[in-house]
Steps between C-alpha positions, in 0.01 A plus 500: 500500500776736600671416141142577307507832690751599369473424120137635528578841627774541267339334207189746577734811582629493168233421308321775631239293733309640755520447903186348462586303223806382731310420797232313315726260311727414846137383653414300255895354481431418887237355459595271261820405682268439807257263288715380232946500687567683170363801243446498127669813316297637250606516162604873565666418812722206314596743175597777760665291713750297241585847398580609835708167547699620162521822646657377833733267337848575647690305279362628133607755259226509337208661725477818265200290331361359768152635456473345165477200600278220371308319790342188356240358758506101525378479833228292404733208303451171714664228335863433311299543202381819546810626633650411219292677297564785617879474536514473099200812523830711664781397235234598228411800698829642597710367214271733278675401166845670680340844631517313848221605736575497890224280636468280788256201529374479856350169609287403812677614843553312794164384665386311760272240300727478209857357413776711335519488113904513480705553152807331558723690214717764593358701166207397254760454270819361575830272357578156599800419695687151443821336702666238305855375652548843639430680261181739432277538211257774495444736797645370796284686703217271403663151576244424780210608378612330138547164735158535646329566159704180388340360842121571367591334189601787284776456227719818342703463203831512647568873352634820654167633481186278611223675598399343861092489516304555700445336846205566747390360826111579698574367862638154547415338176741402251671801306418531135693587194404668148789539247441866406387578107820622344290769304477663836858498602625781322857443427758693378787379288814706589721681285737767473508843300877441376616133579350255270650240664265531797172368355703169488538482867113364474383755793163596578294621800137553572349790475245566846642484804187335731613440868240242663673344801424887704226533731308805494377636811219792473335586832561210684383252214773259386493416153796224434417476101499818344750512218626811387690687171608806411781496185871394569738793525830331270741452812285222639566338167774606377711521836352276725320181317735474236810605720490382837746251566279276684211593199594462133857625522594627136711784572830232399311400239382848347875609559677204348280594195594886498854351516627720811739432795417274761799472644445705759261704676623834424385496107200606642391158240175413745380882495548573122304068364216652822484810319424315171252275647304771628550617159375200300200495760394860433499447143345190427200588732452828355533335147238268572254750674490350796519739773769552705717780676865565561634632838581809452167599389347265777692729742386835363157332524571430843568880580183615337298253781677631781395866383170357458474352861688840641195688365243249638680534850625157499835373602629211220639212657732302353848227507781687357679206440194378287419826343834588313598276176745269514689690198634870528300552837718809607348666137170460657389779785350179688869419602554835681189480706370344778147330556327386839484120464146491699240234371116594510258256546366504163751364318656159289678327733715158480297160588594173556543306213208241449724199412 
């Protein structure tokens, strides 16, 4: 109750609510909690609320456009079926032919009465990860949720790039799969605006980011499957999936290729093949449409939402170490600032994993 209070009065605050308005709407929230150990959101509540969770969200870059979001109400889905359903509704939906649409799909909350629908994918869509005689194939960070598909009887091809599908759980029963419709994947083949040699490297990555292992809390309501996209800014791709060490690691290879020094560190060989990653991500996204954004701009974006919350007399939260890019961060203004790491309530926040 003391968590609906809150998100009420500020929900109806800015939206220009009355007192009355306020005081009506806790009663009836009290008296539902009293009859029913829960409350239902209406649909106004949920679209306001996944906004405000965007809003609050410490760790992302990208709030400037966090009241365009799409909320996409399947409270009502019941069965694996239905969920589903409406998971391919949100590639179709936010994938958008490559003018990517933020959106969200919010299923049931938490209740009493009911058991938890769970997705148990890290992102709607998402690479295999294989480890044969110690060696990896595909994205490593996927190995044990790769095993478990394997587990439920799903096979991949074996391939750097095998889209995982889909797994669900309601309650106890048995988790069920659905290999996702490759139509809806959105892939982009990547290439590079002067080395010809890089198509050959056989790269690609998808094009919608969808988190769906976060919870979403609004007012004291727990929803643990509500998947989530915006559009990726090129570092996560180009400096983090494709270059992490422990992820797909091709900073050796894209520098063997460009033919520079290895032999030591102080080439500067790891920061010039990064550079050209980022590079061949940029391009290839923009060259296919598909929207996407590069850090710099994402940062300059980033500015124009703290102006906006400075003139709305509220104080942006946020993780520095989160908030600047992982390439050139000192050419960003994020790097020479510093943001209150404090967590509101409604939020995305890290869950157990199902599995």
């Amino acid at each position: 109750m003391d968590e609906a209070k809150v998100f009420i009065e500020q929900m109806y605050k800015e939206l220009d609510k009355s007192e009355a308005d306020i005081t009506f709407r806790l009663q009836q929230i009290e008296n539902e909690l009293a009859t029913e150990g829960t409350y239902t959101h209406t649909k106004e509540e949920l679209a306001f609320g996944a906004k405000l969770a965007w809003r609050n969200s410490n760790r992302c870059i990208g709030r400037l456009f966090w009241n365009s979001l799409n909320v996409l109400d399947e409270r009502e889905a019941d069965t694996e079926e239905e969920v589903f359903q409406a998971l391919e509704r949100h590639l179709e939906f936010a994938s958008n032919g490559g003018r990517i649409r933020p959106t969200i799909t919010v299923f049931r909350p938490s209740h009493p009465n009911k058991p938890d629908i769970r997705l148990w994918n890290h992102q709607l869509i998402r690479y295999a990860g294989y480890k044969e005689n110690g060696q990896y194939i595909g994205d490593p960070h996927s190995t044990e949720f790769t095993r478990k598909c394997q587990e439920l009887g799903w096979k991949g091809e074996g391939t750097d790039f095998d889209v995982l599908p889909f797994v669900v759980q309601i309650g106890e029963e048995a988790p069920k799969l659905r290999e996702i419709e490759p139509s809806l994947t959105l892939q982009v083949s990547l290439r590079h605006p002067e080395f010809d040699w890089f198509r050959d490297l056989g790269l690609k990555w998808y094009g919608v980011p969808i988190i769906s292992d976060m919870e979403m809390k609004i007012g004291g309501i727990s929803y643990k499957a509500a998947p989530f996209n915006g559009w990726y800014m090129e570092t996560e791709i180009g400096a983090r999936n494709l270059a992490d060490e422990n992820r797909y690691n091709l900073i050796p290879k894209v520098a063997s290729c460009m033919g520079l020094d290895t032999s030591r560190a102080a080439t500067l060989w790891k920061d010039k093949a990064l550079i050209e990653l980022n590079i061949a991500v940029l391009h290839s996204f923009k060259e296919d449409g598909v929207s996407i954004v590069d850090h710099h701009t994402a940062a300059q974006q980033f500015r124009l939402f703290e102006e906006n919350e400075e003139r709305a007399d509220r104080e942006v939260t946020g993780d520095w170490t989160w908030l600047i890019p992982p390439v050139s961060p000192a050419t960003t203004h994020i790097f020479h600032k510093e943001y209150e790491n404090a967590w509101n309530a409604t939020n995305y926040f890290y869950q157990d994993k199902p599995y």
